[in-house]
C-alpha positions as CSV (number, residue, x, y, z in Angstrom):
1,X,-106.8,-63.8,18.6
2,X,-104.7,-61.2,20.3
3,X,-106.5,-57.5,19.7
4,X,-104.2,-54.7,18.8
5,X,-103.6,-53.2,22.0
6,X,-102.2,-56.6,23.2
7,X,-100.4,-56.7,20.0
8,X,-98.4,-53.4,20.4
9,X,-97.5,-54.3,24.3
10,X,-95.7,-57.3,23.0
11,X,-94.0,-55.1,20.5
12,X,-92.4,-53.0,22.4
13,X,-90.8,-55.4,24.5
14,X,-87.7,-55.4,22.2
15,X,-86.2,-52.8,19.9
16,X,-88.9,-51.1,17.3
17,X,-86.8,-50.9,14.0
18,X,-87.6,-47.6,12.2
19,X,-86.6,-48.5,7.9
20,X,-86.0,-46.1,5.7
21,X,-88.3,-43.3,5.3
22,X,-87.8,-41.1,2.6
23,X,-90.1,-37.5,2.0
24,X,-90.2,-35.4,-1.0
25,X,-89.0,-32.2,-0.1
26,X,-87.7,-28.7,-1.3
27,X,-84.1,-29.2,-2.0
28,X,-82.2,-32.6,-4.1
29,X,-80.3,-34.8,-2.1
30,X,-80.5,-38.1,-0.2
31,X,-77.5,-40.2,-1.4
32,X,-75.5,-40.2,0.5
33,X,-78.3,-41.1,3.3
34,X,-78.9,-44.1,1.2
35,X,-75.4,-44.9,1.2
36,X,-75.1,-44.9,4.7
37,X,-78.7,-46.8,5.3
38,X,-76.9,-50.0,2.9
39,X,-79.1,-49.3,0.5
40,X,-79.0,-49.6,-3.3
41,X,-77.1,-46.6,-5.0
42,X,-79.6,-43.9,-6.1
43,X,-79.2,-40.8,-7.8
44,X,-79.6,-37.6,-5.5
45,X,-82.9,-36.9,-6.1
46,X,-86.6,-34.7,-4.1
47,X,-86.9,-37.3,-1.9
48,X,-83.8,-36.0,0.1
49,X,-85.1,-36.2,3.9
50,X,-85.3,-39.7,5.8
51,X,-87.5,-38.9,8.7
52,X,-86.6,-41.5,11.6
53,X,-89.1,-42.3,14.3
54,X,-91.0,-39.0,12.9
55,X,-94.4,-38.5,15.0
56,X,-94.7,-35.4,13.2
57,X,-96.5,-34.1,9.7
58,X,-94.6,-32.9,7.4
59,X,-95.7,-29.5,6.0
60,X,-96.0,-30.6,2.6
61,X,-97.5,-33.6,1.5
62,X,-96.8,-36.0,-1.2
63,X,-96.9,-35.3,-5.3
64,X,-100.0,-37.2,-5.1
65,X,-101.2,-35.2,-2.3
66,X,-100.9,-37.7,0.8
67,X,-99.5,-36.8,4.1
68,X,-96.0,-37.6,4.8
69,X,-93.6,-37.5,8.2
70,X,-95.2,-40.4,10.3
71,X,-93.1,-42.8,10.7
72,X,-94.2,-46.6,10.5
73,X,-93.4,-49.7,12.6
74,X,-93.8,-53.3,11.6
75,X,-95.8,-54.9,14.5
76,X,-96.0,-58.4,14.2
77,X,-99.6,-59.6,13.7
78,X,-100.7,-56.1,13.3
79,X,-98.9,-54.6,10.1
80,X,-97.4,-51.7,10.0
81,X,-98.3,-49.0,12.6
82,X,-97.5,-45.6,12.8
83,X,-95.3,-45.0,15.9
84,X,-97.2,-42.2,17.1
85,X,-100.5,-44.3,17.5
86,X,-98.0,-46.8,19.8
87,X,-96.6,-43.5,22.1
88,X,-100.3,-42.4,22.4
89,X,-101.7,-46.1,23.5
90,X,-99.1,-46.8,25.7
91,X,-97.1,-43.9,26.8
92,X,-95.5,-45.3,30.2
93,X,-94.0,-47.8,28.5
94,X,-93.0,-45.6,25.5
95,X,-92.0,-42.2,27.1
96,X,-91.9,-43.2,31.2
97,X,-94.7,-41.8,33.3
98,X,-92.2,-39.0,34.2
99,X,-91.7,-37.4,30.9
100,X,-95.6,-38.2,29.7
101,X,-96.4,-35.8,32.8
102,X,-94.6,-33.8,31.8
103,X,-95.2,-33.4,28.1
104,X,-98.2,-35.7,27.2
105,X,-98.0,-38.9,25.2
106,X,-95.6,-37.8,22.9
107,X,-91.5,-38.6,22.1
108,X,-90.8,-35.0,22.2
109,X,-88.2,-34.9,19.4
110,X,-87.8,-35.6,15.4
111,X,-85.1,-37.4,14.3
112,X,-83.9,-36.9,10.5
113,X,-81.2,-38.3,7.9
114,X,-80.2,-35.6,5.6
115,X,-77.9,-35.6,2.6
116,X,-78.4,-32.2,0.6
117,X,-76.9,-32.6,-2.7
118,X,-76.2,-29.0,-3.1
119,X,-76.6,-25.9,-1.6
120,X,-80.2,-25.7,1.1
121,X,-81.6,-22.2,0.8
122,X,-81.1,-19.8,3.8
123,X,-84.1,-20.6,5.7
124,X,-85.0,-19.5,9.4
125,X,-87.8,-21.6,12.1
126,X,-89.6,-20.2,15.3
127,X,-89.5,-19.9,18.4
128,X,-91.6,-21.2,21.0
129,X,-93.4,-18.5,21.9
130,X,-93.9,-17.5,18.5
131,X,-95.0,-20.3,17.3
132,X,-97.2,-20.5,20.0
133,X,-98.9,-16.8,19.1
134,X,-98.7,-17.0,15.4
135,X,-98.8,-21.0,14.5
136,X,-101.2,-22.3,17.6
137,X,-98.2,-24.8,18.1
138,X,-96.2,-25.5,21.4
139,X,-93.1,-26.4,20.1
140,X,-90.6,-24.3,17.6
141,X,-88.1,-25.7,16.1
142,X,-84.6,-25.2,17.4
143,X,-82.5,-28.1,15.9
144,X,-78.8,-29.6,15.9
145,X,-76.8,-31.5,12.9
146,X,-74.5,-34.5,14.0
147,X,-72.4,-34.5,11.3
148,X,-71.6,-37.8,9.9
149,X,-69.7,-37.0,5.9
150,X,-68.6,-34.3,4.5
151,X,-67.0,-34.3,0.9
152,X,-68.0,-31.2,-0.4
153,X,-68.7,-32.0,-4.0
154,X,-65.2,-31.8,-5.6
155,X,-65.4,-27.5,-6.2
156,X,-66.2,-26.5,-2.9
157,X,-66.2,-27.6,0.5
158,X,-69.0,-28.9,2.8
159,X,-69.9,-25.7,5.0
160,X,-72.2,-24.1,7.0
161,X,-73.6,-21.3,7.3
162,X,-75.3,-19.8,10.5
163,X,-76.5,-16.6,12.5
164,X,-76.1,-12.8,11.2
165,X,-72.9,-10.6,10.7
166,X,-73.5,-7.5,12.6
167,X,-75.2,-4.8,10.8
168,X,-77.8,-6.7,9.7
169,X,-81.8,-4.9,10.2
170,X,-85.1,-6.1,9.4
171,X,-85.9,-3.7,6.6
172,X,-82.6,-4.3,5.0
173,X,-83.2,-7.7,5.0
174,X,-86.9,-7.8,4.0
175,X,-85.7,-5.3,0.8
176,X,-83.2,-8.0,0.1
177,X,-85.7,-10.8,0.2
178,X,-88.5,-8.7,-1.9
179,X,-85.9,-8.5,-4.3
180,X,-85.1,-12.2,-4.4
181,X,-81.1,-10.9,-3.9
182,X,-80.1,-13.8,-3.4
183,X,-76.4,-13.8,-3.3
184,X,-76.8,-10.4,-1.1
185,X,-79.0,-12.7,1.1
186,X,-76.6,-15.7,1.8
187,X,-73.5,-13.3,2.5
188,X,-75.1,-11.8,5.4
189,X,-74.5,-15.1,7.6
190,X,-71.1,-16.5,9.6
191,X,-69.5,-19.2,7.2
192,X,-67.4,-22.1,8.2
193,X,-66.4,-25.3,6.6
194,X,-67.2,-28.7,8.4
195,X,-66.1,-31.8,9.5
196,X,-67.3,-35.5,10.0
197,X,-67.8,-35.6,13.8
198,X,-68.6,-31.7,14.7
199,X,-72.2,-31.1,16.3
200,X,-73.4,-27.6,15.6
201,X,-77.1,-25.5,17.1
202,X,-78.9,-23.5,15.2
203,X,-81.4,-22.2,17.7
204,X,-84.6,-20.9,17.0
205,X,-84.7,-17.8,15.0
206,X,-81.2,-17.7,14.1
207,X,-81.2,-17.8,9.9
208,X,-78.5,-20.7,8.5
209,X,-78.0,-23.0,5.3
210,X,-75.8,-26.2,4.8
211,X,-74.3,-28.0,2.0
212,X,-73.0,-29.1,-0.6
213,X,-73.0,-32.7,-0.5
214,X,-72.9,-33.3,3.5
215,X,-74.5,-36.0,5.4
216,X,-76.0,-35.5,9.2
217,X,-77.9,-36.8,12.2
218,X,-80.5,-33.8,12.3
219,X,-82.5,-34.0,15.8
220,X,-84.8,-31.0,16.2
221,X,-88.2,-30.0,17.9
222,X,-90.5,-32.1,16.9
223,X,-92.5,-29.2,13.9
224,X,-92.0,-28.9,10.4
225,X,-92.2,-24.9,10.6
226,X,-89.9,-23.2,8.4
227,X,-89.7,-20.0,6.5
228,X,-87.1,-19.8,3.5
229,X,-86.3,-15.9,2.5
230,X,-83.8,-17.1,0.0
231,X,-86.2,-17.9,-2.9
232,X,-86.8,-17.1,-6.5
233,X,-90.8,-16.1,-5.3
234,X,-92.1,-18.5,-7.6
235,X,-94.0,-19.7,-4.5
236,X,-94.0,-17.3,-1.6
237,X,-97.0,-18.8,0.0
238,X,-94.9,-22.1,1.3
239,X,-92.0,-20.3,1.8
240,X,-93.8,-18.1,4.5
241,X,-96.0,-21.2,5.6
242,X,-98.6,-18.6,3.9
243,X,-98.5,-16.0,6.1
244,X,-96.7,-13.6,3.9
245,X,-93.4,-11.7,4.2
246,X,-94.6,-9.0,6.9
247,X,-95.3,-11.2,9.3
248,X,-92.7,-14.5,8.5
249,X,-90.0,-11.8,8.5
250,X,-90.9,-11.5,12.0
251,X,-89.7,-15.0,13.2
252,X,-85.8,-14.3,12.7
253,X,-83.7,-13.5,14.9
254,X,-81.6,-10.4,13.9
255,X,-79.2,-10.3,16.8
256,X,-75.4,-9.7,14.9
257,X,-72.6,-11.2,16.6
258,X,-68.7,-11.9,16.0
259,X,-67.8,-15.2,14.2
260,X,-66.3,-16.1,17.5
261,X,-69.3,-15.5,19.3
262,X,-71.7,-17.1,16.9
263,X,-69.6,-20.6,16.3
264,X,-69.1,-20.4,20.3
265,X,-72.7,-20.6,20.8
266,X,-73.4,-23.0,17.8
267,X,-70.4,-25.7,17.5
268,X,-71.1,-28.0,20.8
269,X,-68.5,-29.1,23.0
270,X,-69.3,-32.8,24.0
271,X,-69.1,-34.5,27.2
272,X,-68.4,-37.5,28.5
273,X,-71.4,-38.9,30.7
274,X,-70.0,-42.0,32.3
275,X,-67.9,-44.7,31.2
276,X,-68.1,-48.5,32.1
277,X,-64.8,-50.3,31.0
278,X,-63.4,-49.3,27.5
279,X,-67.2,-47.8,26.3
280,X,-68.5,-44.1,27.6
281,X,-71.5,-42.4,26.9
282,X,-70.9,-38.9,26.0
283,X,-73.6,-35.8,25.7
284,X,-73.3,-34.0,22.3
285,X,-75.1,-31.1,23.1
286,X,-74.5,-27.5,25.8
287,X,-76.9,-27.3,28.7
288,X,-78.7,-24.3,27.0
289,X,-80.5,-27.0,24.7
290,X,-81.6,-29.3,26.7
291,X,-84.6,-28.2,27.3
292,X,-85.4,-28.4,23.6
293,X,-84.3,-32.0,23.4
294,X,-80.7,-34.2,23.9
295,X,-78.3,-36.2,22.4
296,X,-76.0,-38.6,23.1
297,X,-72.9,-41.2,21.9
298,X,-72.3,-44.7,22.8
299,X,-68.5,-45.6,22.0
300,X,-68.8,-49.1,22.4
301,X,-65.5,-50.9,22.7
302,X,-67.0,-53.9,24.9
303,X,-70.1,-53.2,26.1
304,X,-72.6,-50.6,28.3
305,X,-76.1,-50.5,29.7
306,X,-78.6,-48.2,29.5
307,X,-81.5,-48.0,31.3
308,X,-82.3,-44.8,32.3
309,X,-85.7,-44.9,31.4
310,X,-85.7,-42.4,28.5
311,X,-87.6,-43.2,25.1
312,X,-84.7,-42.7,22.3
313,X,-84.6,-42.9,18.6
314,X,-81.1,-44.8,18.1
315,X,-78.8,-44.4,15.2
316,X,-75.9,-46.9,14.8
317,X,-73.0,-44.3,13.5
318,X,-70.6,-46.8,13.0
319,X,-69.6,-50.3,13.4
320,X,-71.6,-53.6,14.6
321,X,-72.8,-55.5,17.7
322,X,-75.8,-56.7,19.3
323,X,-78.5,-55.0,21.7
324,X,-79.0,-57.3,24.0
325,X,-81.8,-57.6,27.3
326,X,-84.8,-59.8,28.3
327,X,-86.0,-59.9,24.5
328,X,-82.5,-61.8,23.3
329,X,-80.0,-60.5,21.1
330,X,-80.5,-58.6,18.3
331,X,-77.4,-57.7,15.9
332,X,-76.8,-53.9,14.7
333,X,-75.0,-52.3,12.0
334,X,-73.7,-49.0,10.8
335,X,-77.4,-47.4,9.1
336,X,-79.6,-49.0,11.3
337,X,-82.0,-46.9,13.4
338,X,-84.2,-48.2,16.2
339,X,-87.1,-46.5,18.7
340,X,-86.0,-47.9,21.6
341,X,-89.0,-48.0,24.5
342,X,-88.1,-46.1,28.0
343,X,-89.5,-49.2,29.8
344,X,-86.5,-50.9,27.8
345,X,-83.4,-51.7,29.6
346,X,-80.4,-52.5,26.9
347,X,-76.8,-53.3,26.7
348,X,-75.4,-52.7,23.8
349,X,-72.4,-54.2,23.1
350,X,-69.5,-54.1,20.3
351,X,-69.0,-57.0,17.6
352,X,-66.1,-57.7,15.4
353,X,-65.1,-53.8,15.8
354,X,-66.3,-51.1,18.2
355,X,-69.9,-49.9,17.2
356,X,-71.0,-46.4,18.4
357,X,-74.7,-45.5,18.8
358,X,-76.4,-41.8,18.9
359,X,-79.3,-41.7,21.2
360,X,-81.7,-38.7,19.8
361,X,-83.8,-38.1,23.0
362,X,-86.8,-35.3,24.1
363,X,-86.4,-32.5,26.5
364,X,-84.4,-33.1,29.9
365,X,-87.3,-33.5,32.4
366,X,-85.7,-32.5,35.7
């Protein structure tokens, strides 16, 4: 009988598929996530976040008070298994020697499927260092949204908003947030509607909100630190992460800028890579965030390899095919998400219409 660690070797000789992972969370959403997963139709509802190839706690747990945010994997002979107990037992093959180094044996990034139904709260996360001092944790939580549907919800727009009009202070703020001025609070942010395909930052620090009724790739630090100013205060203790106003005020960054300047900094200009016949790889994301983590797009019209040794958690955008290497073939569609080993070579190629593939990676180890 083959013992567990022999068990996960075997599995991660081929694609890990990562199923639907739904968490309860603060805000209503999630259809439209579900839509794009294949699944049945569902009502927007609390359980609003899919966390994909998540080797990170969520902050809150359950309504029956279990953990939530690791993400399972079904290993054959072995059940599921959470893929962070895979990336700690075998982290060469996982993450590459280079990047476990580096970084330890972890993936480095946290991968999420959101669909708010309506408007998410204005809400703010650390920075490193911060996070470091105040939280004991070494990583903060700058994060990008790949931005996959945008409907609006038939009175307004899909928008975001993101990063301080000049003017702005601390104890102007704070007053506004002690007063639970809510409106007051959400028009002191840059505001701009978006569209299906647009990548956008919000760095660490710098307050923002989305909605209503928009669906995105979100891939982030790999934390669940958040504080939420814009709240009714029927529970300031998680909206601070219980360390009270004074001192969760202090997180944000209160840096004004022009519109211009903000959206310069936030909306990413993509890249191409490389390009092998009719598909390219392109890199979704500026340089200044790669040391956070990295992104990038497979447009496959016929087919590409990859092989760069990187651990990934891959989203199929759009489209069908197959990933193809030593383990077979295996056949993808639009919804489907995969951890995809670094010790993994692929090809992915396109089926009966061009399939394109986001590769949500950790930080650039140079």
């Amino acid at each position: 009988m083959l013992q567990r660690r022999d068990l996960l070797r075997e599995a991660v000789r081929r694609p890990l598929p990562l199923a639907y992972h739904p968490l309860q969370r603060f805000y209503e959403g999630g259809s439209l996530t579900r839509a794009f997963r294949g699944l049945p139709e569902r009502r927007d509802d609390w359980w609003s976040e899919d966390w994909v190839g998540s080797c990170t706690r969520a902050g809150n747990d359950d309504p029956d008070g279990r953990p939530q945010g690791l993400s399972p994997v079904d290993v054959p002979g072995a059940g599921p298994v959470p893929l962070a107990e895979i990336v700690r037992a075998l982290p060469e093959q996982m993450v590459g020697a280079r990047f476990a180094g580096t970084w330890g044996p972890i993936t480095g990034v946290l991968v999420k499927l959101l669909s708010p139904a309506g408007q998410v709260p204005l809400h703010a996360h650390p920075a490193r260092a911060w996070a470091r001092r105040h939280l004991g944790s070494r990583f903060g939580k700058t994060e990008a949204w790949i931005l996959l549907d945008t409907p609006g919800d038939g009175r307004e727009p899909a928008y975001a908003g993101i990063g301080f009009a000049p003017g702005i202070d601390r104890d102007w703020f704070a007053g506004a947030v002690r007063r639970h001025d809510n409106k007051a609070i959400r028009g002191t942010l840059h505001r701009t509607e978006v569209r299906p395909g647009e990548v956008y930052v919000a760095h660490a620090g710098v307050p923002h909100y989305l909605g209503p009724q928009i669906s995105f790739i979100e891939v982030q630090e790999p934390s669940d630190h958040i504080v939420i100013p814009e709240t009714d205060g029927a529970d300031d203790a998680a909206a601070t992460m219980g360390l009270g106003w004074d001192l969760a005020l202090d997180m944000i960054d209160y840096t004004g800028a022009g519109a211009g300047q903000t959206f310069a900094r936030a909306r990413q200009q993509p890249r191409v890579l490389r390009a092998s016949g009719a598909s390219r790889e392109t890199r979704l994301l500026h340089d200044d965030v790669l040391g956070f983590f990295d992104a990038t797009a497979l447009d496959v019209a016929d087919e590409i390899e990859v092989s760069d040794g990187r651990f990934c958690v891959a989203v199929v955008e759009a489209g069908d095919g197959w990933l193809e290497g030593d383990f077979g073939r295996r056949p993808i569609r639009r919804g489907e998400t995969f951890a995809l080993p670094a010790s993994l070579p692929v090809r992915v190629r396109a089926g009966q219409e061009p399939v394109r593939v986001v590769r949500c990676l950790g930080p650039v180890v140079e």
